[in-house]
ZAZA-316965 format. One line per field, with one value per residue (C-alpha): x negated, z, y negated; residue in three letters; residue number from 0. Coordinates in nm, 4 decimals. Layout:
BEGIN
X = (X, ...)
Z = (Z, ...)
Y = (Y, ...)
code = (ALA, ...)
pos = (NUM, ...)
//
This chain:
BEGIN
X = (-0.6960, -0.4101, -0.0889, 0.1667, 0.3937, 0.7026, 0.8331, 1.0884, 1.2483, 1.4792, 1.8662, 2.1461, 2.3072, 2.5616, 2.6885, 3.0121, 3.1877, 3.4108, 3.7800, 4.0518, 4.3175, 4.5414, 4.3173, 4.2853, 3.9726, 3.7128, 3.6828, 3.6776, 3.3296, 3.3891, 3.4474, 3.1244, 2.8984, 3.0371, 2.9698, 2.6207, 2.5487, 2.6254, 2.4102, 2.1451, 2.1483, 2.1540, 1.8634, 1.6422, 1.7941, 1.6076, 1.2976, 1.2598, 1.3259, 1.0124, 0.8196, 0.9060, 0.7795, 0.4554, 0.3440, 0.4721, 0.2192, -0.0666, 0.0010, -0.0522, -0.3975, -0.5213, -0.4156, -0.6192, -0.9232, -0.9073, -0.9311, -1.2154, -1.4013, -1.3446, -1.4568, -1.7725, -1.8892, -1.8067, -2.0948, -2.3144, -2.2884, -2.4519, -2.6890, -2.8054, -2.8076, -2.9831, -3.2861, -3.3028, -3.3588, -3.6276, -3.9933, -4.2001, -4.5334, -4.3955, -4.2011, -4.4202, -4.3371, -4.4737, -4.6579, -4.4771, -4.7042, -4.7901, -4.4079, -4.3397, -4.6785, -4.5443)
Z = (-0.8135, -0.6119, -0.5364, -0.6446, -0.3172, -0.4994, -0.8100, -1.0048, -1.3260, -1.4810, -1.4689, -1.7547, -1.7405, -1.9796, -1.9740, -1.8236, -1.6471, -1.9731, -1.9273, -1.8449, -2.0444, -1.8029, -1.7524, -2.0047, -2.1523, -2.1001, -2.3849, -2.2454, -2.3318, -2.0167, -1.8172, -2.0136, -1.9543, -1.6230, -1.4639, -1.6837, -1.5098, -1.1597, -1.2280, -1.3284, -0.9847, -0.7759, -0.9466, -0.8932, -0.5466, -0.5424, -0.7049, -0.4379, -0.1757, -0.2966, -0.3269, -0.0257, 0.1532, -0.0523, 0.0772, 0.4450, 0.4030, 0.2139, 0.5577, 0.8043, 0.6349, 0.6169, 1.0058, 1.0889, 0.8485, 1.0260, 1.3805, 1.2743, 1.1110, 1.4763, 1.6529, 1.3947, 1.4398, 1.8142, 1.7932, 1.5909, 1.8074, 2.0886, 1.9208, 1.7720, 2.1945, 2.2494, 2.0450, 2.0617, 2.4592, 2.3754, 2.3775, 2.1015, 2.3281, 2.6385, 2.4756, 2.3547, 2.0264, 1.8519, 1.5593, 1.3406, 1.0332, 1.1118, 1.1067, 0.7591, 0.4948, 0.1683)
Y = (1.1239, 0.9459, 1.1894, 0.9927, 0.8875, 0.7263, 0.7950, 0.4951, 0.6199, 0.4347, 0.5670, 0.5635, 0.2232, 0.2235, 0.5598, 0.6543, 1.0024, 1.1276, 0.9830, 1.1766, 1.2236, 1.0576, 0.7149, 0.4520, 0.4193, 0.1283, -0.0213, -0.3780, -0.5280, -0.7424, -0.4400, -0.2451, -0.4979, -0.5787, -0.2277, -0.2519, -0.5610, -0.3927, -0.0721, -0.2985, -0.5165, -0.1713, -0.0500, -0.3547, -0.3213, 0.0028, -0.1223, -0.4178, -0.1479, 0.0766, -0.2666, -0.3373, -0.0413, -0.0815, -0.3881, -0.2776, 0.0259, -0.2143, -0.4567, -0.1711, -0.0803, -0.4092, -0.4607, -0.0752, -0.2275, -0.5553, -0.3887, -0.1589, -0.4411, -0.6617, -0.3589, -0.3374, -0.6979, -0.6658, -0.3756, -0.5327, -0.9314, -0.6236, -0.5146, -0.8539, -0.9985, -0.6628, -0.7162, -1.0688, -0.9756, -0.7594, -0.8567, -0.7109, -0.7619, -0.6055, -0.3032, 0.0031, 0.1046, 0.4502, 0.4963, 0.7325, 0.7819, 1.1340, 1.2220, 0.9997, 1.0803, 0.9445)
code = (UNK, UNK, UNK, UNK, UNK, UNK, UNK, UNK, UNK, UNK, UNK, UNK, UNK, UNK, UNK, UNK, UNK, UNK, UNK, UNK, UNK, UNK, UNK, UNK, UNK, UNK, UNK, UNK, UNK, UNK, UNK, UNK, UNK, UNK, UNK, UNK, UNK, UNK, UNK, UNK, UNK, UNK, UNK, UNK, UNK, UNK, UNK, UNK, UNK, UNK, UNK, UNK, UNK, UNK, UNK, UNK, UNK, UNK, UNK, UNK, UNK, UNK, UNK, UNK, UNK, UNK, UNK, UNK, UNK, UNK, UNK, UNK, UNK, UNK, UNK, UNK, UNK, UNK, UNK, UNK, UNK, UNK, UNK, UNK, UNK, UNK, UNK, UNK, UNK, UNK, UNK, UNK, UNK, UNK, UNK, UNK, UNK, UNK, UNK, UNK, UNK, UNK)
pos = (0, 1, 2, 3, 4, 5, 6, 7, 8, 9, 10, 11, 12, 13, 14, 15, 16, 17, 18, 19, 20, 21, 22, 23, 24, 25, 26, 27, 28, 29, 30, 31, 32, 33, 34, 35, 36, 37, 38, 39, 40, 41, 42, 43, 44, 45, 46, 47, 48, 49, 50, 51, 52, 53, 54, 55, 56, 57, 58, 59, 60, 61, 62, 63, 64, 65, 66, 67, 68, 69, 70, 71, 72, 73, 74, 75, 76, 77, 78, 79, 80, 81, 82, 83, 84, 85, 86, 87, 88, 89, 90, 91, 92, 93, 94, 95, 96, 97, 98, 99, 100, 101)
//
């Protein structure tokens, strides 16, 4: 089971501080959905930040995989040169029956 690195929950959009008694009130729907409007931009803001980073960390895997894998087939291009060098006839090879008895 993954541990969860980042967690995105959604925040209040709408809902305001309560007024003092000394401030007008917002009742403007122009102001209302104005400041909805703005809470909504900064919290896609946040989610494209998070995206962001996940692709940044997917990127950096896939470059540490890639480099492995080069180092792999570099490994395996020796080998494959290595025993197309060798000479079945002229090498000695064991008989291992006695170790394997199936």
């Amino acid at each position: 089971m993954p541990f969860a690195k980042r967690l995105v929950e959604p925040r209040l959009l709408c809902r305001r501080q309560p007024c003092d008694e000394e401030a007008p009130p917002v009742d403007d729907l122009v102001s209302v959905s104005n400041v909805a409007l703005s809470r909504t931009l900064r919290q896609l803001s946040d989610l494209a930040k998070h995206a962001c980073s996940v692709f940044q960390e997917l990127e950096d895997e896939l470059a540490a995989t890639g480099l492995r894998v080069r180092g792999l087939h570099g490994k395996i291009t020796g080998l494959q040169q290595g025993c197309t060098e060798l000479d079945p006839k002229q090498e000695a090879v064991r008989e291992y029956t006695l170790l394997f008895s199936f």
